[in-house]
C-alpha positions, -999 to +999 in steps of 0.1 A: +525+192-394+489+187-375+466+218-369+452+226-343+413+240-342+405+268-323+395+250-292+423+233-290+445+268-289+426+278-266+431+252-240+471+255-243+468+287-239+449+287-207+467+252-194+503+275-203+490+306-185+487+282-149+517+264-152+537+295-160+519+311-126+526+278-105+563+283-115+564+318-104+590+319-076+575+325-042+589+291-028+592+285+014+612+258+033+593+232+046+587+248+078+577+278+072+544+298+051+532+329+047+505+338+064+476+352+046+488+328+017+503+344-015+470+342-038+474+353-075+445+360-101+458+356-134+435+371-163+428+356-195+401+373-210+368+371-192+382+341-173+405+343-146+427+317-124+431+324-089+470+303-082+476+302-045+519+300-043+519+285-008+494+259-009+504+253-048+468+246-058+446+268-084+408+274-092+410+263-123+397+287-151+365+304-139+345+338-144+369+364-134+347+377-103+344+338-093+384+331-091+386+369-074+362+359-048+382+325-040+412+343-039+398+367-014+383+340+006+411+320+006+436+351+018+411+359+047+410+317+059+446+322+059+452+353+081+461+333+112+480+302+115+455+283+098+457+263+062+421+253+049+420+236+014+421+262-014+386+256-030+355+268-043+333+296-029+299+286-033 
């Protein structure tokens, strides 16, 4: 059996926390979104992952006002009929 360091754990943890949001089952036909996109921040300690359902992209793990902020910017971008990429806020 191999061990795993503490670092390692860590990073499954995290990289299991995403996948299990990007399953979640907000799911659209092909024609049609939501509008402001779905935008989740999942907490994992003091890091957060902001997992957009529509656009099916995430942050990545970031300080947990960082991946609030994208979500929030990424909600207002998506009010109208608009899609921009789900990215950073600088």
């Amino acid at each position: 059996m191999h061990e795993d360091n503490g670092e390692q754990s860590v990073a499954m943890v995290a990289a299991c926390t995403a996948a299990a949001a990007h399953r979640r089952d907000h799911h659209h036909g092909p024609a049609t979104g939501c509008h402001p996109h779905a935008i989740e921040v999942v907490h994992l300690g003091h890091r957060a992952v902001a997992v957009c359902h529509d656009c099916g992209a995430d942050s990545g793990f970031l300080p947990e006002r960082q991946a609030e902020a994208i979500a929030g910017t990424h909600r207002a971008e998506t009010v109208g009929d608009r899609c921009p990429t789900f990215g950073a806020v600088a």
